[in-house]
C-alpha positions in Angstrom: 16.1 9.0 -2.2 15.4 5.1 -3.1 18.6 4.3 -1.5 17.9 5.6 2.0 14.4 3.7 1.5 16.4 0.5 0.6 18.8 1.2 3.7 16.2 1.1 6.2 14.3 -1.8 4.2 17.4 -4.0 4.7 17.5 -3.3 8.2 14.0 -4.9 8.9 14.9 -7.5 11.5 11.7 -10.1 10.5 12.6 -11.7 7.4 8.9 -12.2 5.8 8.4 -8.7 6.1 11.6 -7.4 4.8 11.3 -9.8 1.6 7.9 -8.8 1.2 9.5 -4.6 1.4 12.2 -5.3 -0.8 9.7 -6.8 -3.3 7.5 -3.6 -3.0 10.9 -1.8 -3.5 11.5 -3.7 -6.5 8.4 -2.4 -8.3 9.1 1.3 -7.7 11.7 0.8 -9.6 9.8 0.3 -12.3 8.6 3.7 -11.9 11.9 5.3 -11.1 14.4 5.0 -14.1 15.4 6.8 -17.5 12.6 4.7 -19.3 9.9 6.4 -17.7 7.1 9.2 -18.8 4.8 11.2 -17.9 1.4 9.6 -19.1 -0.6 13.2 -19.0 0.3 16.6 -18.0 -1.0 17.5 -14.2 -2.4 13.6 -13.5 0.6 12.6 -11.4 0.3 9.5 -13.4 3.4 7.9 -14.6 4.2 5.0 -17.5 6.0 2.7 -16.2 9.4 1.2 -17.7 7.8 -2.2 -19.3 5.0 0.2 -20.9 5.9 -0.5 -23.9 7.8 -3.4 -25.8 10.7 -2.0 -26.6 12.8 -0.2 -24.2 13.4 3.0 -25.5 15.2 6.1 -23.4 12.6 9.0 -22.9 14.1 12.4 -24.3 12.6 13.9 -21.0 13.1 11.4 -18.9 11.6 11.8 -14.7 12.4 11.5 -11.3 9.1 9.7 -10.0 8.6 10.7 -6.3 9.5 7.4 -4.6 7.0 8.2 -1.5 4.1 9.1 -3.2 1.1 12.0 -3.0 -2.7 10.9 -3.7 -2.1 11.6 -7.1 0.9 9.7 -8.3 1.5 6.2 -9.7 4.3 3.7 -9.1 5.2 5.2 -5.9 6.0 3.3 -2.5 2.6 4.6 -0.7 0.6 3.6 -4.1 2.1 0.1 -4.8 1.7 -1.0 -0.9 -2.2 -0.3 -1.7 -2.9 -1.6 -4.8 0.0 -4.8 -4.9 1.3 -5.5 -1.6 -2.2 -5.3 0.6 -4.0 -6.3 -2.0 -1.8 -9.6 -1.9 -2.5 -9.9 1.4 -6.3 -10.0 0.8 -5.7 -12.4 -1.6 -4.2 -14.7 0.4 -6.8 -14.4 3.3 -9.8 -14.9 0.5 -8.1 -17.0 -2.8 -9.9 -17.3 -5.8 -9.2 -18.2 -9.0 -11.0 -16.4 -12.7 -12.7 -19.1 -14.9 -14.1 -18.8 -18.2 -17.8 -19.8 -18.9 -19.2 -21.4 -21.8 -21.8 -19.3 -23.8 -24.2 -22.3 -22.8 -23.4 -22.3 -18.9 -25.2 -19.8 -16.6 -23.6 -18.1 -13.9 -25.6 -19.3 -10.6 -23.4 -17.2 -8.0 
């Protein structure tokens, strides 16, 4: 199934948005290999392959559903929400984290 979504990813005419598709692609994969688990039985939920530091082939390994459900992690539907349009956001509203000092106040 991810190759037919790759296929019609490379055939996006406007460059930005293909790079920014391929990219998305890029991180289902992370979710779509022989590295990947199941983190809970019935959550949909899945452990990606860099969840842990070593990488270590599952003895029951998945087939992640590269479309996604409203349950399910790491799929295409789920990472355009919560990476790609998220980005987007960020770039229309950038901010950047910053420590405080136990002696400064927060005044925002």
């Amino acid at each position: 199934m991810s190759k037919y979504l790759l296929n019609r990813i490379i055939q996006i005419p406007e460059r930005s948005m293909k790079e920014h598709f391929l990219c998305l692609f890029s991180s289902t994969l992370e979710f779509n290999n022989l590295f990947c688990s199941f983190k809970g039985e019935g959550t949909g939920a899945v452990r990606h392959l860099f969840s842990h530091h070593i990488l270590k082939p599952e003895k029951t390994p998945l087939e992640n559903n590269v479309w996604g459900t409203e349950k399910s992690s790491g799929t295409f539907s789920t990472l355009f929400k919560s990476r790609l349009l998220n980005a987007k956001k960020y770039l229309q509203v950038p901010f950047e984290i910053r420590l405080m000092n136990k002696m400064e106040k927060n005044h925002s």
